[in-house]
N, C-alpha and C positions, 0 to 999 in steps of 0.2 A: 657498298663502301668497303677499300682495304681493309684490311687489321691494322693496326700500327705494330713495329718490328718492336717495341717494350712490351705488349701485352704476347707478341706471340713467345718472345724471352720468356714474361714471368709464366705464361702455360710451360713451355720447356720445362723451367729449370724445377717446378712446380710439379711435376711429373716424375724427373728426374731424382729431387728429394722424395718424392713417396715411394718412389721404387728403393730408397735406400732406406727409408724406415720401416718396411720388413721384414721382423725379427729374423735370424739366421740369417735371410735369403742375400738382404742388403748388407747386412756386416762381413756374409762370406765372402758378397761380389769384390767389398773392399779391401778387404786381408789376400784377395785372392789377385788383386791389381797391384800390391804393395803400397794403397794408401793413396795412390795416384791417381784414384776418382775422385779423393778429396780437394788434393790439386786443379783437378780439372774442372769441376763443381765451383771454388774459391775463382778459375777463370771466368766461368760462363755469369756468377754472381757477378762479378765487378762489370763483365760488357751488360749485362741488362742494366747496371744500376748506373752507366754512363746513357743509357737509351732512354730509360727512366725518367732521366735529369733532361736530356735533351726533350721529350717527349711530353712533358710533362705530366708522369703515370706515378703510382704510387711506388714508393720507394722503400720502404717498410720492409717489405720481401724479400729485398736483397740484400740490403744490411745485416738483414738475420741470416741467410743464407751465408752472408761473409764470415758472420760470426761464428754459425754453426760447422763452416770448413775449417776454422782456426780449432776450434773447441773439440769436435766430433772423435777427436782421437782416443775418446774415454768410453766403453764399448756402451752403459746404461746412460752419461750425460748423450753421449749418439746419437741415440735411437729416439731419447725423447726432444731432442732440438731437431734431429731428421722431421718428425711426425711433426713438429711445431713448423718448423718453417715450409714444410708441405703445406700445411692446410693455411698461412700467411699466405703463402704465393698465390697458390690456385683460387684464392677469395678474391686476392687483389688482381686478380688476370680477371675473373669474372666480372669483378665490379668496373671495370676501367674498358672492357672492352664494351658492355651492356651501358654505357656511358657515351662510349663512341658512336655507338649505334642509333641512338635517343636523338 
């Protein structure tokens, strides 16, 4: 059985938040893009939470991801909505895909 293109999203983006809640590592990638991961992150947020919607996967992940792109400009709110909506996404990519599979 495929994946469906929402779960392989919420792994993405899911990943992509953890790599940014990496003390130093992820705030310097950010400072060192001039904030344009956070951009880019608020895009990849919004296509999975249209996939989401269409797919019917859990949504939860992305909405905080949307949030956490708005918010994350604060270097300690960051780091802990980075870490928070990593560990959202990656649970709800697990559960939705371990659902598809069943």
């Amino acid at each position: 059985m495929r994946m469906k293109i929402s779960v392989a999203l919420l792994w993405l983006t899911g990943l992509a938040e953890a790599f940014l809640a990496i003390p130093f590592i992820g705030g310097g990638f950010v400072v060192s893009t001039g904030y344009t991961a956070l951009g880019v992150m608020f895009v990849l947020h919004v296509i999975t939470l249209f996939f989401c919607f269409r797919e019917y996967s859990p949504k939860s992940g992305s909405i905080l991801g949307i949030i956490t792109s708005l918010v994350s400009w604060f270097p300690l709110i960051g780091w802990a909505l980075h870490l928070l909506t990593a560990v959202v996404l990656i649970f709800s990519a697990a559960v939705s895909d371990r659902r598809a599979r069943i």
